[in-house]
N, C-alpha and C positions, 0 to 999 in steps of 0.2 A: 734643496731640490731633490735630492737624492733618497731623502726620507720620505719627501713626498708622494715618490713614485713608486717607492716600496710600499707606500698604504694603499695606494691606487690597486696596484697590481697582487697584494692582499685582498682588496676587497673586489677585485674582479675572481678573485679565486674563491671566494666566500660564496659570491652571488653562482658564479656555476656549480659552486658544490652544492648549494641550497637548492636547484634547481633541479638536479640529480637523485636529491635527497625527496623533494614532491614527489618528483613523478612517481619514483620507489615507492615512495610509500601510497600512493593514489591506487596504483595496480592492486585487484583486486587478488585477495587470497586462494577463492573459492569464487569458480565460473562458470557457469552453465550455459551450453549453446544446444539448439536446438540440429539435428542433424541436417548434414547440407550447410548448413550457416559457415560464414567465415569469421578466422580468429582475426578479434579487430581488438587488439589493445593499445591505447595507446606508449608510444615509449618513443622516447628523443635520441640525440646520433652518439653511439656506443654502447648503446643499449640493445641486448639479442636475449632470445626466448627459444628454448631448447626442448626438444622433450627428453626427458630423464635417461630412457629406457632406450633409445637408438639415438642420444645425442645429436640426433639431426636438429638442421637452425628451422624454426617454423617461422619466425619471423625479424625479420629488423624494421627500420623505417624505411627502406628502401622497399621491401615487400610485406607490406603490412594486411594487403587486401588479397593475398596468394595463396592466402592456407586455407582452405575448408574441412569441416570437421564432418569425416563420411561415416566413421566408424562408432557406432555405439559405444558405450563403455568412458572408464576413465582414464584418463591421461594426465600424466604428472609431469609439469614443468618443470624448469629454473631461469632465471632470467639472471645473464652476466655482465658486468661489466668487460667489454673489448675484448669478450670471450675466456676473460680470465680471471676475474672474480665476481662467483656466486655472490647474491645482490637476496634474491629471494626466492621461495618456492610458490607455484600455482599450483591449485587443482583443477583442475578443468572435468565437468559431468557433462557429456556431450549423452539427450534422451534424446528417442526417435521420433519421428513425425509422426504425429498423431491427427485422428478427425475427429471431429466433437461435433456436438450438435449447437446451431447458435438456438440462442433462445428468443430475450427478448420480453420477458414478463416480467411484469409489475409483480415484486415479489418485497415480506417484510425482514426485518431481520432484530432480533435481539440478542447482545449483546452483555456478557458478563464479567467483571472484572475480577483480575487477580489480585487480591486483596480490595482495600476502598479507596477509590480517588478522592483526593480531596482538592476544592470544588470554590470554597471561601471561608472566611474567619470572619468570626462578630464575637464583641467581650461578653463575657458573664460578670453578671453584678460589678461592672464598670470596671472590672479586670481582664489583662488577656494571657492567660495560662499559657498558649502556643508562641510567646513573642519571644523567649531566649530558645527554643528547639531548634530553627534552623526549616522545620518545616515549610513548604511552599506551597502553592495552587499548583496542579497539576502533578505532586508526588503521589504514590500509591502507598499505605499504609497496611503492611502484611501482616505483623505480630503485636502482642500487648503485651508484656512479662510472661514472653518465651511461649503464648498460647497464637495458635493461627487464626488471622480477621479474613476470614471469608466475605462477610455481607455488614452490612452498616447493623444489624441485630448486635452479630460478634462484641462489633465496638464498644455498642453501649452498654450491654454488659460487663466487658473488661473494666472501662471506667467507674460505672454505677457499685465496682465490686473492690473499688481502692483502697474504701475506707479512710478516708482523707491523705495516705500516703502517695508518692510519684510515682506515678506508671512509667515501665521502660516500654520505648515504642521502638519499630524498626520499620522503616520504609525505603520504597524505591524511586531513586531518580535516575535518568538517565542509564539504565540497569547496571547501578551502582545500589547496595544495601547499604543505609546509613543509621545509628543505632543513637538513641536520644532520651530527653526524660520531660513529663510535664505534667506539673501538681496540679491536677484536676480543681475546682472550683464549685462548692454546694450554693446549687439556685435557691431559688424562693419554693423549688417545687420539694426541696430535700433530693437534689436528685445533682448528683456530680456532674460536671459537663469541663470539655476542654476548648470549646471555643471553634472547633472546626466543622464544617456541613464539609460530608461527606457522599457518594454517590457509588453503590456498587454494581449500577446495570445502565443500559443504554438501548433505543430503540430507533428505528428508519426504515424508509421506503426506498428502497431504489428499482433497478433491474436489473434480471438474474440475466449473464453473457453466455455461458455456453455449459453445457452438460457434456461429460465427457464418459458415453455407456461403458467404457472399458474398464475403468476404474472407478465409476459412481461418483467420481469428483465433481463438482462444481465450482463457476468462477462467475464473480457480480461487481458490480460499480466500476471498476476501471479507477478506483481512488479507495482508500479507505475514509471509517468510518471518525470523526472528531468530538472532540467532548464539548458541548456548546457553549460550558461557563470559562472554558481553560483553552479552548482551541485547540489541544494536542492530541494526537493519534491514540487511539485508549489502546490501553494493553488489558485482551482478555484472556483470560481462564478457556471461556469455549461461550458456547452463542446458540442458538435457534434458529431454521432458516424456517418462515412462518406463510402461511398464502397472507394476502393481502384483498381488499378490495375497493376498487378506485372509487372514489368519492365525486370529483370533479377536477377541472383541468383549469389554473387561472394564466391566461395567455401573457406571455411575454412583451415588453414593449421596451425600448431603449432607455435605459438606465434604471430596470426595475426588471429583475430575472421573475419568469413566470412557475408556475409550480404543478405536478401530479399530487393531488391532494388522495391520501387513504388511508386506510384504517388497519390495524393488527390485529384488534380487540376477540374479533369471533374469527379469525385467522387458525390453519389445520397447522401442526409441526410438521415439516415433510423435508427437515436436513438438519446436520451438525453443523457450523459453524468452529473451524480449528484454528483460525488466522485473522488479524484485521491488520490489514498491511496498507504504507502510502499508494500500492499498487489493485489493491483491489482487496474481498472479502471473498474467504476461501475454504471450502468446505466438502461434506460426503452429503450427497441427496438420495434420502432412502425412500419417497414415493412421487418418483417422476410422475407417475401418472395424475396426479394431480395437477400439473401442470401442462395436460395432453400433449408430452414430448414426442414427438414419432422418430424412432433411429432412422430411419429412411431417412431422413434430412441431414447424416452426416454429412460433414466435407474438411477438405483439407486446412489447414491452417497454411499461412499464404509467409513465405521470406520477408526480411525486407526488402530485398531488391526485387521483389515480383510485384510489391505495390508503388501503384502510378499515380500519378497527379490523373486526373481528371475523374468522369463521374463512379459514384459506387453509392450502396443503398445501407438504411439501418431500419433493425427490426425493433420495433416499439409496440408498447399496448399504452393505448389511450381512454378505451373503454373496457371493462369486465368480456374477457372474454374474445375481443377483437385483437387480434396481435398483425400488424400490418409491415407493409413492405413500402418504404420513402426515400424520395432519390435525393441525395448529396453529391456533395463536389468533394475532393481531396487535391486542396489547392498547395499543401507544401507536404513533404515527407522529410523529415528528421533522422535520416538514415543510422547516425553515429549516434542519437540519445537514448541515453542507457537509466537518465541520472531523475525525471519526472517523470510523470503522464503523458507528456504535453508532445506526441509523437508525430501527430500527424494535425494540419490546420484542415478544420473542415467547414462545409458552407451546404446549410441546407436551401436547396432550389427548388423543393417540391413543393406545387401551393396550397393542394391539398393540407400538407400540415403546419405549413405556416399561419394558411386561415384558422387552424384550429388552434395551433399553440402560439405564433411568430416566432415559432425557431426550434430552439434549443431549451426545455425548462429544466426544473430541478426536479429531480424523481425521474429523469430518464437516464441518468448516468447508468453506463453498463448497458447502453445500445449496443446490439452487436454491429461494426461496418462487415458488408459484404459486398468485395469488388471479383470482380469476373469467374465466380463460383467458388470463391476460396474466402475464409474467414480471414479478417486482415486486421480487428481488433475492436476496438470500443469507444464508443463518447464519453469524457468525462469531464469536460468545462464548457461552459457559454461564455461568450464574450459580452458584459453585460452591456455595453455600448450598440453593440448591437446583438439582438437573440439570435440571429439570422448565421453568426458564425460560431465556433469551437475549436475545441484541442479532442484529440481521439488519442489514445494509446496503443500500441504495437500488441498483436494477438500473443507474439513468440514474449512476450515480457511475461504476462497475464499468465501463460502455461507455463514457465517458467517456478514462477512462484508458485503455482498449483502443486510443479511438482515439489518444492520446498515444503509444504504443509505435509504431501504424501509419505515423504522420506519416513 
């Protein structure tokens, strides 16, 4: 009995230290709060958050919602255990409130990869040269024997240039470099091939969320951009923010999301593209005017705790040219979600564009929400059960990462 209870009482010790051990490591490194915001991290009971520099406690679990961050600049934590042993260090970037302008346009975007995704494999001459590499769908393929793949050209050179010897390859997963080899295979055409389709660009429509004149920055989608054969979030190089022109609009109906159908093709460049993040697509816009922005429409960007449950409006364009003003509902707010999109539930009631759309389509992601004169964030899911509802994202996330790209 007595052995028993020493495993018992071993493994009640295991499971709190394991518990201890999460949270620690959950807390984030590097934090960014918007100013006026309060420090909300989570941490369980003995766990305190110091700042470096005046050792004052900013928070426990007891006051976790008591700290506001007024002062620009950075501030350097430590978080201890029962105040006496250092656990880990924070950074905390607390930027200033800023106003942006919402936008709201159907705008396109292209997209280029750092090195070449790859996409799918098929044999050559009933062989498959990629099957001991370790290679997958979705890894990005940077170098050929030590020379850099930019664009799917790169590749086929590198290979076409083996001479029937192994090429060494190096590519990216999970941004980890993993370094490999694989004996190319001559087709019927005389022409080396390794068996992989690869992709090194990417193109889409969404909407452009807000212009920020201070810094030229720009923020769109409220989601990033996905590779359509791999489903993963592409990693680029850098991107084109392009005009667009709306084609037609295929209305939404329960259990079939409807769509802003447009074009890039004769599209003007009028931005860089520096980021494609889960959070949005992020960039410098160097000819606003193309997209008749007027600064006179800045406004503040809105806390969390200043946005409410009930009605607020999003700006969309649905025809060339028209950029309109549609009233929704903001039926839940997700105060504490730091970790998706999925910030705020929303419900569009206005019937104006329900008749036109029934709801929420695709190609409007990166609506701006605007509740009681402050920007509060963005559309980026429809509920495809019904079009008529969504998920919006938090404006202070969006800026956030903006300023991530700007650093």
């Amino acid at each position: 009995m007595k052995k028993i209870g020493n495993k018992i009482i071993l493994l009640i010790f295991l499971l709190i230290l394991y518990t201890y051990v999460c949270n620690i490591t959950m807390l984030p490194s590097n934090y960014i709060l918007l100013q006026g915001e309060d420090l909300k991290l989570r941490t369980i009971i003995g766990l305190s958050v110091q700042e470096k520099e005046t050792l004052k406690t900013l928070q426990t679990v007891s006051n976790i919602s008591s700290t506001k961050a007024e002062k620009v600049g950075k501030i350097d934590l430590k978080v201890s255990l029962f105040n006496l042993f250092p656990v880990k260090n924070i950074s905390v970037n607390v930027i200033p409130k800023t106003t942006v302008v919402p936008v709201g346009k159907a705008i396109g975007m292209k997209l280029y990869t750092q090195g070449v995704l790859v996409v799918g494999m098929s044999e050559i001459e009933g062989k498959k040269p990629y099957e001991n590499s370790g290679i997958q769908e979705g890894d990005r393929i940077i170098q050929i024997n030590q020379n850099t793949i930019q664009n799917t050209e790169d590749l086929m050179q590198e290979v076409n240039n083996c001479n029937g010897n192994a090429i060494h390859i190096q590519y990216v997963r999970n941004e980890k470099t993993i370094t490999t080899s694989i004996l190319p295979v001559k087709n019927e055409e005389d022409q080396y091939k390794i068996g992989l389709w690869v992709r090194d660009a990417a193109a889409g429509v969404g909407t452009l969320t807000f212009y920020e004149p201070s810094t030229k920055m720009f923020a769109s989608l409220g989601h990033g951009i996905l590779d359509v054969d791999t489903s993963q979030l592409i990693k680029i190089e850098n991107g084109e923010l392009v005009t667009t022109n709306i084609l037609s609009v295929v209305k939404g109906e329960k259990g079939t999301p409807g769509e802003i159908r447009g074009t890039i093709e004769s599209g003007y460049t009028i931005g860089d593209i520096s980021k494609n993040t889960a959070f949005g697509v992020f960039g410098s816009l160097n000819k606003p005017t193309y997209l008749s922005i007027d600064e006179k429409d800045e406004m503040e960007i809105a806390l969390r705790e200043e946005i409410k449950q009930g009605k607020a409006q999003i700006i969309c364009e649905l025809e060339n040219g028209k950029r309109k003003y549609y009233d929704i509902e903001i039926q839940k707010v997700f105060t504490h979600n730091n970790n998706d999109n999925k910030s705020m539930l929303i419900k569009v009631i206005d019937e104006e564009l329900i008749a036109k759309t029934g709801g929420i389509v695709q190609g409007m992601s990166g609506a701006p929400i605007i509740q009681n004169g402050k920007f509060v964030g963005a559309v980026t899911h429809v509920l495809v059960n019904d079009p008529t509802m969504g998920y919006g994202v938090f404006a202070d996330i969006m800026l956030k990462q903006m300023r991530e790209v700007e650093k």
